[in-house]
VOKOLZA-36699 format. One record per residue (C-alpha): residue in one letter; residue number from 1; x negated, z, y. Coordinates in nm, 3 decimals, decimal comma. Each point is the difference from the previous one (the first is absolute). Layout:
<r = a; k = NUM; east = X; up = Z; north = Y>
...
This chain:
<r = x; k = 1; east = -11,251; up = 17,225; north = 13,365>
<r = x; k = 2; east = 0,329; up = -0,078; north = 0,099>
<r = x; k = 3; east = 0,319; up = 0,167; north = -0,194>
<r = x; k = 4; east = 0,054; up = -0,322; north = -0,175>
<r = x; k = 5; east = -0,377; up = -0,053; north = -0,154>
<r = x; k = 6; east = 0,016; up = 0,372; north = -0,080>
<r = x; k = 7; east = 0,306; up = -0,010; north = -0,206>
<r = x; k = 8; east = -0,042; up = -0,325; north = -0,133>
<r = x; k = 9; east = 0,312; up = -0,267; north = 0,017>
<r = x; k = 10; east = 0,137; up = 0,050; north = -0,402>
<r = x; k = 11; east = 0,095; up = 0,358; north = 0,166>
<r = x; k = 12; east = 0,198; up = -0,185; north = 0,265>
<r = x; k = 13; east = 0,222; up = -0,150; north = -0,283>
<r = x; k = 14; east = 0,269; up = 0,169; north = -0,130>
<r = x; k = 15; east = -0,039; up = 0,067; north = -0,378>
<r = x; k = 16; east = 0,347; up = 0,008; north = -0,233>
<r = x; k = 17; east = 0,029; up = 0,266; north = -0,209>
<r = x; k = 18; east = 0,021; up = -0,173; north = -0,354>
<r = x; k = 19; east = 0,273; up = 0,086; north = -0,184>
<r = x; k = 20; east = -0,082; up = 0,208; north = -0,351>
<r = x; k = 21; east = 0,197; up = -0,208; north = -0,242>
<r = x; k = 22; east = 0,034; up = 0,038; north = -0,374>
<r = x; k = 23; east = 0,113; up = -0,196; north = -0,346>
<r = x; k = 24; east = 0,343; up = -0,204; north = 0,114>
<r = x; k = 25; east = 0,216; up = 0,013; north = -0,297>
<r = x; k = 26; east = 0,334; up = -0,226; north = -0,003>
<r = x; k = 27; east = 0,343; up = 0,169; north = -0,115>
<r = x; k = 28; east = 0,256; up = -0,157; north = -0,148>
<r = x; k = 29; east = 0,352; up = 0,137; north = -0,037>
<r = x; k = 30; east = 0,236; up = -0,134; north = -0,260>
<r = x; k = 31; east = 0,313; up = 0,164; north = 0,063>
<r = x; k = 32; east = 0,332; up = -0,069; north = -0,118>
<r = x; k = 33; east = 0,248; up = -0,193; north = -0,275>
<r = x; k = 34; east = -0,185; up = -0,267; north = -0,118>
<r = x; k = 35; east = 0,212; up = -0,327; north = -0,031>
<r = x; k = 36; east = 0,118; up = -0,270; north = 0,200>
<r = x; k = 37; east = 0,341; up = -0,127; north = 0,156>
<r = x; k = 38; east = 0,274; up = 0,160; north = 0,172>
<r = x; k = 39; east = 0,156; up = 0,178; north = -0,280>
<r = x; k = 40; east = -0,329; up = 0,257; north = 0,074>
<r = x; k = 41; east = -0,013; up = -0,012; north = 0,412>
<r = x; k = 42; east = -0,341; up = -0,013; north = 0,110>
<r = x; k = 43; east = -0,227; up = 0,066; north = -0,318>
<r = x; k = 44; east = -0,424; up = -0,051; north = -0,092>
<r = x; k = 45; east = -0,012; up = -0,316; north = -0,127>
<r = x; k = 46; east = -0,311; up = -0,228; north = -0,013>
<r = x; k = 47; east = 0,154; up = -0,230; north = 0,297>
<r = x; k = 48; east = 0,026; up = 0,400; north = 0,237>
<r = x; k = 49; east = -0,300; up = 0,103; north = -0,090>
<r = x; k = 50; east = -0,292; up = -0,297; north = -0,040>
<r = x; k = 51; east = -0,100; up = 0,020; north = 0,326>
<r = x; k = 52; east = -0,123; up = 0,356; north = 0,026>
<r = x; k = 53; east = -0,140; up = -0,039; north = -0,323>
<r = x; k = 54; east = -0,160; up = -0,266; north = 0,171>
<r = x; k = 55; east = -0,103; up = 0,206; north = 0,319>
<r = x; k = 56; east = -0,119; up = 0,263; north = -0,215>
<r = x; k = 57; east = -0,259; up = -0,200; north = -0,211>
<r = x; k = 58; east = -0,124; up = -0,143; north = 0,294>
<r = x; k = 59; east = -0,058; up = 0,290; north = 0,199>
<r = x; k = 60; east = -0,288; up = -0,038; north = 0,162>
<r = x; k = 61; east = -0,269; up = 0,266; north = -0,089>
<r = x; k = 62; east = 0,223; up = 0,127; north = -0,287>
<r = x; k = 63; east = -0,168; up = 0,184; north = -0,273>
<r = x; k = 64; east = 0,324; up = -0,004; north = -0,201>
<r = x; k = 65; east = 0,348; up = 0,012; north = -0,025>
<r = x; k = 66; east = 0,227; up = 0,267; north = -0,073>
<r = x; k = 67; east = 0,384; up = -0,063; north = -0,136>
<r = x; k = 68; east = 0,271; up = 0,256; north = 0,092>
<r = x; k = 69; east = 0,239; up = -0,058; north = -0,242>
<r = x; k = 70; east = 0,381; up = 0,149; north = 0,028>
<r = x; k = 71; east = 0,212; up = -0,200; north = -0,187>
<r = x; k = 72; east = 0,264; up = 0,073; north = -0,313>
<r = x; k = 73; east = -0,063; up = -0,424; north = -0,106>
<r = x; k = 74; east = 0,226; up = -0,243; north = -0,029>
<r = x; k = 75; east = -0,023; up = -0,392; north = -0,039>
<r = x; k = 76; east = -0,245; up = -0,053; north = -0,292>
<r = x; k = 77; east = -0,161; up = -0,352; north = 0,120>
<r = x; k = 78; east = -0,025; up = 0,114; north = 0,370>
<r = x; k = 79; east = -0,179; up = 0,310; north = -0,145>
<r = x; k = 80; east = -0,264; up = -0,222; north = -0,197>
<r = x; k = 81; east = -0,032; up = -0,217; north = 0,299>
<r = x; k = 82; east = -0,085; up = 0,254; north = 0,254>
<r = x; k = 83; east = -0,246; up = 0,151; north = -0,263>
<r = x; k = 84; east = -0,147; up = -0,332; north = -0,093>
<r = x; k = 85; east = -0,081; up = -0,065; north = 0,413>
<r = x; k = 86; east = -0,172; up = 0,342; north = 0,026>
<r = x; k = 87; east = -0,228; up = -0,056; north = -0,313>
<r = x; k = 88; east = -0,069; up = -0,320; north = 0,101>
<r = x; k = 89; east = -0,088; up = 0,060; north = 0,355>
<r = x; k = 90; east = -0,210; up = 0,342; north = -0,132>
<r = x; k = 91; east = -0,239; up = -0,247; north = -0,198>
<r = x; k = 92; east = -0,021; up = -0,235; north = 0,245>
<r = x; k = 93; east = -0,113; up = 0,251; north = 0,223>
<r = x; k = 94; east = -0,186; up = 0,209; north = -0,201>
<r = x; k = 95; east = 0,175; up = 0,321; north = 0,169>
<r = x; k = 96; east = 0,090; up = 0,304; north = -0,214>
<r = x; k = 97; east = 0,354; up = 0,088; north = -0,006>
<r = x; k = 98; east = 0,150; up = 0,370; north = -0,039>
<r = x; k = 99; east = 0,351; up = 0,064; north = -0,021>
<r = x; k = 100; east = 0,212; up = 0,309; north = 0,048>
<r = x; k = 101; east = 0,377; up = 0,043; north = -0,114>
<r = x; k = 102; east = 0,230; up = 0,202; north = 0,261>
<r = x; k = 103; east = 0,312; up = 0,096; north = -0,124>
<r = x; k = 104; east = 0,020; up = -0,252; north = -0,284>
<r = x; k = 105; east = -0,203; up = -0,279; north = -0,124>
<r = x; k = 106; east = 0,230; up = -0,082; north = -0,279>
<r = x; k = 107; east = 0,091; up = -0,333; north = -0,157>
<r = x; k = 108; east = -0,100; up = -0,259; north = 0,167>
<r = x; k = 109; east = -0,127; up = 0,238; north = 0,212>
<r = x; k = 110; east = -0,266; up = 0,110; north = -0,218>
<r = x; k = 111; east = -0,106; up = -0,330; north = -0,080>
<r = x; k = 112; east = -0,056; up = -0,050; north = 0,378>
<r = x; k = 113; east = -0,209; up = 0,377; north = -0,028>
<r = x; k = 114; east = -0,198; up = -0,178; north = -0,345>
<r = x; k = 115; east = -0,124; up = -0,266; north = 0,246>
<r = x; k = 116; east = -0,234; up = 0,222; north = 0,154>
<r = x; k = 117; east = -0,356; up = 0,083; north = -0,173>
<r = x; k = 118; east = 0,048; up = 0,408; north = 0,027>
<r = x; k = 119; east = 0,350; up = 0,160; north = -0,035>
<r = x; k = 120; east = 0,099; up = 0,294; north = 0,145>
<r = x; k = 121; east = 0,356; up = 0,231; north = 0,055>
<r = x; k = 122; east = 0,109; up = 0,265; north = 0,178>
<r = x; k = 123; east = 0,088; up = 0,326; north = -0,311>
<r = x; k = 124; east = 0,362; up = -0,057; north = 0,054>
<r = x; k = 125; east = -0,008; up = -0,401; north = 0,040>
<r = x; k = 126; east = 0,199; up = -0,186; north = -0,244>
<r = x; k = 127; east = -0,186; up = -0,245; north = -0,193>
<r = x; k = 128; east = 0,086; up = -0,232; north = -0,273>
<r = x; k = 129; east = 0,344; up = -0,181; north = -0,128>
<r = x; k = 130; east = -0,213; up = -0,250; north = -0,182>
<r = x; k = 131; east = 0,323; up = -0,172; north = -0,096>
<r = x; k = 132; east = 0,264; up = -0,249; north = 0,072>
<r = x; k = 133; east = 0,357; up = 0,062; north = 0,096>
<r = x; k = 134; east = 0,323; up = -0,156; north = 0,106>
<r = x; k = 135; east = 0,325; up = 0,066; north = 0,132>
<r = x; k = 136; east = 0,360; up = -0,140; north = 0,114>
<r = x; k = 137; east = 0,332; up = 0,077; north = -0,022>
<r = x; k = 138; east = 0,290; up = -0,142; north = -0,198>
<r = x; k = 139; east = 0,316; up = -0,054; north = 0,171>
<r = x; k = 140; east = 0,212; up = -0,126; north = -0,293>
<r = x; k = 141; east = 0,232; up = 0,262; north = -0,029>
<r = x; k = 142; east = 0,062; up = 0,035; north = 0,385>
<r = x; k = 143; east = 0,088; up = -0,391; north = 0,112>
<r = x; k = 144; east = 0,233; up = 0,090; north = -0,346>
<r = x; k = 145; east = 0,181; up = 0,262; north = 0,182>
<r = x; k = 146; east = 0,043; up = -0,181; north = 0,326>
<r = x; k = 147; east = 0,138; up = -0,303; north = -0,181>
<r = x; k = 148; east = -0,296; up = -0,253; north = 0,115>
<r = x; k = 149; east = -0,101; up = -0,282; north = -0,254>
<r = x; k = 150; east = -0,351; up = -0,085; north = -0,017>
<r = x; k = 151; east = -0,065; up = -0,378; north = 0,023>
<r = x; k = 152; east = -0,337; up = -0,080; north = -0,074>
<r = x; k = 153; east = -0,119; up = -0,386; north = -0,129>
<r = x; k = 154; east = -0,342; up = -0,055; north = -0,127>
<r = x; k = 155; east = -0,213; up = -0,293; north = -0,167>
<r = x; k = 156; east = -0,227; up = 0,231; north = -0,200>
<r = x; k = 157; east = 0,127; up = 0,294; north = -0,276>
<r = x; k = 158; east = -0,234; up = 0,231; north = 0,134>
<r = x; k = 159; east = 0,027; up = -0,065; north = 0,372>
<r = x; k = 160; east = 0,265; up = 0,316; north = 0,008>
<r = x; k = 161; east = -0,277; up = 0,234; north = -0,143>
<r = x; k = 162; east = 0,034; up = 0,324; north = 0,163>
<r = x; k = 163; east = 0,337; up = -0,105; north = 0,253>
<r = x; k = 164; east = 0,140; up = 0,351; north = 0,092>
<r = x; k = 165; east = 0,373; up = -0,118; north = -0,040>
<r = x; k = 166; east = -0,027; up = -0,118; north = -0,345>
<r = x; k = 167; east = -0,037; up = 0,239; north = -0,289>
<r = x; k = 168; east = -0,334; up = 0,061; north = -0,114>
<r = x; k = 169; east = -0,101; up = -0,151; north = -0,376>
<r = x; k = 170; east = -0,228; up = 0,077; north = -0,231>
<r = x; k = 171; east = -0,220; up = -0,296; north = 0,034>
<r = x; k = 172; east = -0,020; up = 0,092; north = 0,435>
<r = x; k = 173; east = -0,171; up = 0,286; north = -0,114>
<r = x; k = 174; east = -0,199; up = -0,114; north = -0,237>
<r = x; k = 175; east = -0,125; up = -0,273; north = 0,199>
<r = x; k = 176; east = -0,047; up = 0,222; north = 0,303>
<r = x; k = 177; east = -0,213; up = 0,266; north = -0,265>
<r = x; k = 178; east = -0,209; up = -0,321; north = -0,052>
<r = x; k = 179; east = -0,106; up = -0,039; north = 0,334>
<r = x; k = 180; east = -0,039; up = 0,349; north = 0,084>
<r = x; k = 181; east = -0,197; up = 0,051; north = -0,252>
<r = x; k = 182; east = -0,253; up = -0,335; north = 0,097>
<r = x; k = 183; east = 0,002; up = 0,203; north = 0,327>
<r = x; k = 184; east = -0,129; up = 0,311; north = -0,156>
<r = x; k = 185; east = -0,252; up = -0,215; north = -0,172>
<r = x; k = 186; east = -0,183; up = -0,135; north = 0,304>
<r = x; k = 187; east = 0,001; up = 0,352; north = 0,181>
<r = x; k = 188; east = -0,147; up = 0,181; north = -0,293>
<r = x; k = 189; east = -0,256; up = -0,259; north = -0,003>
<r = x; k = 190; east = -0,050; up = 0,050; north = 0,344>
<r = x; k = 191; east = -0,067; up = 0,384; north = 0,003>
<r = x; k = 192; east = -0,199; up = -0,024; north = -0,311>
<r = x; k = 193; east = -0,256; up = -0,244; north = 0,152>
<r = x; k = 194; east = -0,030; up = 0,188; north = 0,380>
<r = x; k = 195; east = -0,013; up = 0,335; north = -0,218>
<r = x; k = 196; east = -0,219; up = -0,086; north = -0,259>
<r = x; k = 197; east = -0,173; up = 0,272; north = -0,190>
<r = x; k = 198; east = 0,178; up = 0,225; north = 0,256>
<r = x; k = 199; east = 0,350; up = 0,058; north = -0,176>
<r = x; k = 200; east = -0,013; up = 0,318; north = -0,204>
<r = x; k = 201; east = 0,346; up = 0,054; north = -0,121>
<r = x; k = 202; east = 0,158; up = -0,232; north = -0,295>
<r = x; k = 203; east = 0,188; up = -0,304; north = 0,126>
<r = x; k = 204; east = 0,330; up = 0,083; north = -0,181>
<r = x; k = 205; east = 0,003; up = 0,249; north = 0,284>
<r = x; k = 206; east = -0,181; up = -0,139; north = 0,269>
<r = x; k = 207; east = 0,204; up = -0,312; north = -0,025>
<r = x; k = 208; east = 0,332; up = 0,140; north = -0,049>
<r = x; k = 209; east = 0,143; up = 0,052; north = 0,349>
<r = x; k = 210; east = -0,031; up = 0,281; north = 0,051>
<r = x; k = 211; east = -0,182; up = 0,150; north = 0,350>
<r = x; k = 212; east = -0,170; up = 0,295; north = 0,065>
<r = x; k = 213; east = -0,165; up = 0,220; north = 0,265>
<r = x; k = 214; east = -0,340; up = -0,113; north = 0,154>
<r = x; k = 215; east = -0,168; up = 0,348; north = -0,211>
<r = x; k = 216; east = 0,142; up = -0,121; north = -0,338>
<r = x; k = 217; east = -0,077; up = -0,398; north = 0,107>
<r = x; k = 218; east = -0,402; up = 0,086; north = 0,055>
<r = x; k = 219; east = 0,030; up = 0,166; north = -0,367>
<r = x; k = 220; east = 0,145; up = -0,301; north = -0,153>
<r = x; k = 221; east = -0,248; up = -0,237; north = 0,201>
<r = x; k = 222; east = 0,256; up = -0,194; north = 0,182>
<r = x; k = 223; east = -0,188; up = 0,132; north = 0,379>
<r = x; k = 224; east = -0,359; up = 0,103; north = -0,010>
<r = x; k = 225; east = 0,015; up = 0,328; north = 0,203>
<r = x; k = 226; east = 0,213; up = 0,182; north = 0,309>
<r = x; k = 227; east = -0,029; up = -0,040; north = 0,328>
<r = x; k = 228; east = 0,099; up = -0,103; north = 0,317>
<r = x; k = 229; east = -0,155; up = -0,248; north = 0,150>
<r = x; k = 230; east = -0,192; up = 0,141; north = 0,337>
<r = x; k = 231; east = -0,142; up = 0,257; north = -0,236>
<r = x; k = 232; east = -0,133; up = -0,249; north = -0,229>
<r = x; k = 233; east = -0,137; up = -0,280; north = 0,224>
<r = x; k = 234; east = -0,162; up = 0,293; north = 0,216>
<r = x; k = 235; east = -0,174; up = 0,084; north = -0,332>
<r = x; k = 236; east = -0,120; up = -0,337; north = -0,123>
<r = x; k = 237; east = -0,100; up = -0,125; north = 0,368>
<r = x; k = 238; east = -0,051; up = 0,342; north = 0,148>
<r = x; k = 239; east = 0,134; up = 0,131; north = 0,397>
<r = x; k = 240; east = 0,016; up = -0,274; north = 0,155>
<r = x; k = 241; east = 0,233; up = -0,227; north = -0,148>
<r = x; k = 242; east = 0,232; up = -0,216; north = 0,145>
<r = x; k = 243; east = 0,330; up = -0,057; north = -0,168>
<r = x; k = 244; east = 0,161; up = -0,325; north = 0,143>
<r = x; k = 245; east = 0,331; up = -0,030; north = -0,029>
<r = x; k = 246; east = 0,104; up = -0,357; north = -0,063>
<r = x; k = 247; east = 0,329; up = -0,097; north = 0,134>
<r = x; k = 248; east = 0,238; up = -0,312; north = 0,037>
<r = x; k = 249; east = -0,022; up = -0,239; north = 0,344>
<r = x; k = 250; east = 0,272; up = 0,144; north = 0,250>
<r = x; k = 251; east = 0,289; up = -0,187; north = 0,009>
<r = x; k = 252; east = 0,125; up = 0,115; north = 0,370>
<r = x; k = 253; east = 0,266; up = -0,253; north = -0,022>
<r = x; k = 254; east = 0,213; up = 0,109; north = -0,306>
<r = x; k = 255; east = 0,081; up = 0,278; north = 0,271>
<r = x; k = 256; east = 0,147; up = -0,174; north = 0,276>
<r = x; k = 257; east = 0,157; up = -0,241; north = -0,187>
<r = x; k = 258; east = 0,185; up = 0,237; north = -0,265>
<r = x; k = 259; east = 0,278; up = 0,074; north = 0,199>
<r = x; k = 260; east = 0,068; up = -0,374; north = 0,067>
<r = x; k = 261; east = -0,056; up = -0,113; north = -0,354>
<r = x; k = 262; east = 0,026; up = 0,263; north = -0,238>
<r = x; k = 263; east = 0,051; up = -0,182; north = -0,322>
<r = x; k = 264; east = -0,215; up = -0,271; north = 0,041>
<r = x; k = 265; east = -0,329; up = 0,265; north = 0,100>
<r = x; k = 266; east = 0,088; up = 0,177; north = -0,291>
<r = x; k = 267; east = -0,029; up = -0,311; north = -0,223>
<r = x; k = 268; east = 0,353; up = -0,065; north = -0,020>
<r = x; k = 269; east = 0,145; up = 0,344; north = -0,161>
<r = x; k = 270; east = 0,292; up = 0,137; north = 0,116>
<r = x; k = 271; east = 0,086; up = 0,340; north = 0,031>
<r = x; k = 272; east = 0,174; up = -0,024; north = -0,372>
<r = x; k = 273; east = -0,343; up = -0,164; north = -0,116>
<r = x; k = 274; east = -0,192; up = 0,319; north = 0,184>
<r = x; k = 275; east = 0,255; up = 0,260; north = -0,147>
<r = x; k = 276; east = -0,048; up = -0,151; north = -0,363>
<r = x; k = 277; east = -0,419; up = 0,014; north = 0,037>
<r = x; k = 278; east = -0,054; up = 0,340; north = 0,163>
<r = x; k = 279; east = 0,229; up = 0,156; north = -0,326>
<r = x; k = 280; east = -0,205; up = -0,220; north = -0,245>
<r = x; k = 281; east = -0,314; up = 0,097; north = 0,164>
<r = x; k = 282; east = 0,112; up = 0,396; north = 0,007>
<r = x; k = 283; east = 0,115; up = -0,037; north = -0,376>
<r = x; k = 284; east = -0,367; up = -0,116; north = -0,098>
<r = x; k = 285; east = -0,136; up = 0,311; north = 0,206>
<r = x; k = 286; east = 0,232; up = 0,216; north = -0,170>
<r = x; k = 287; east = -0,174; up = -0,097; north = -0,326>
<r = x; k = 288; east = -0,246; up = 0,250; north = 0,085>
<r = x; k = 289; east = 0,171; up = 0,268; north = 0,181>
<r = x; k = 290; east = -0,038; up = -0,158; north = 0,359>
């Protein structure tokens, strides 16, 4: 018997070790301002992020998806839209969606963390701001000083709602309440219906504005529990989990070409335009002690 009949010819063949693999499990970060336009500098908005929420749903193998949410809010209707894509794409899918607030899921931040099916926070996350808020300056008293005259022509007696070099009336801020308060409408709407029969503490409070730490937010049923996400994904899909980072397409280009064309890679802002957005953006942080 030759060496070859005695061994047989599948020993011959090398064999590849197979790979253990486990449960894949897309992740999702939401990070940042929420809004749109230069006045914010690069921000989440549903236009930034669509595509990995995208990527993530269609993961293949993907038991579920997990959003990492760190954001203090920001534009209302981008908020809702970025929300709306994630439930959407969650029942189309039939995937389960957990979320879990970093720093601060607040504002339009937590309605991003409501879009999830299980909440969860870090103890000393901030969570909540169910509320709407706005703010501007008034320069009336300052073009005053420096002797300029305001010239301003409009077809329309409330087109100069709001204009920071006029003085403010009584009926800007009544018609501004209006609207914020339509705002605050939808969004307690919102959390009621992704919360429902969850929410423990009475909506005068809950609804108020007021944020608080992810301990105090499980009490009041605005998250579910605490953790961090490798702990908890571990738990429900065991060891061998595989967290999958979803991220944007690489735009190598933006790059090289910066130093040519600055302001037109940068979507047109200027250095003013960046100066202006990175203090709104830290202002909105500072909200929350950040």
């Amino acid at each position: 018997m030759t060496a070859l009949n005695w061994c047989g010819w599948r020993d011959l063949i090398p064999i590849k070790r197979v790979r253990e693999s486990g449960p894949v499990v897309a992740v999702l970060r939401l990070d940042g301002v929420i809004g749109r336009g230069a006045g914010l500098g690069p921000a989440l908005s549903l236009a930034t992020a669509a595509g990995r929420i995208e990527r993530a749903f269609s993961m293949r193998h993907a038991k579920a998806v997990a959003l990492v949410v760190n954001s203090p809010g920001g534009s209302p209707v981008q908020s809702a839209l970025i929300a709306g894509r994630i439930r959407a794409l969650a029942v189309e899918k039939e995937l389960p969606v957990y979320a879990f607030a970093e720093d601060v899921a607040a504002s339009g931040g937590y309605m991003l963390l409501a879009a999830a099916d299980t909440l969860y926070a870090d103890p000393s996350s901030i969570v909540g701001s169910i509320g709407v808020v706005s703010s501007g300056f008034g320069f009336t008293e300052l073009i005053s000083k420096l002797g300029v005259e305001r010239r301003l022509h409009t077809a329309g007696d409330r087109k100069t709602l709001l204009d920071p070099f006029l003085p403010e009336s009584d009926g800007d801020r009544e018609r501004l309440k209006s609207i914020q308060q339509e705002l605050h409408e939808n969004f307690k709407a919102y959390v009621r219906g992704r919360r429902q029969g969850k929410l423990k503490g009475p909506e005068d409070e809950l609804f108020s504005g007021e944020f608080w730490t992810g301990t105090r937010a499980m009490e009041l049923g605005l998250v579910d529990d605490l953790g961090d996400i490798r702990a908890v994904l571990r738990e429900k899909y065991g060891k061998k989990v595989k967290l999958r980072l979803v991220t944007g397409p690489r735009k190598w280009w933006r790059n090289r070409l910066r130093p040519l064309f600055p302001t037109a890679i940068d979507g047109g802002e200027t250095w003013a335009d960046q100066l202006v957005g990175a203090t709104e953006r830290r202002a909105i942080w500072a909200r929350f002690g950040l």
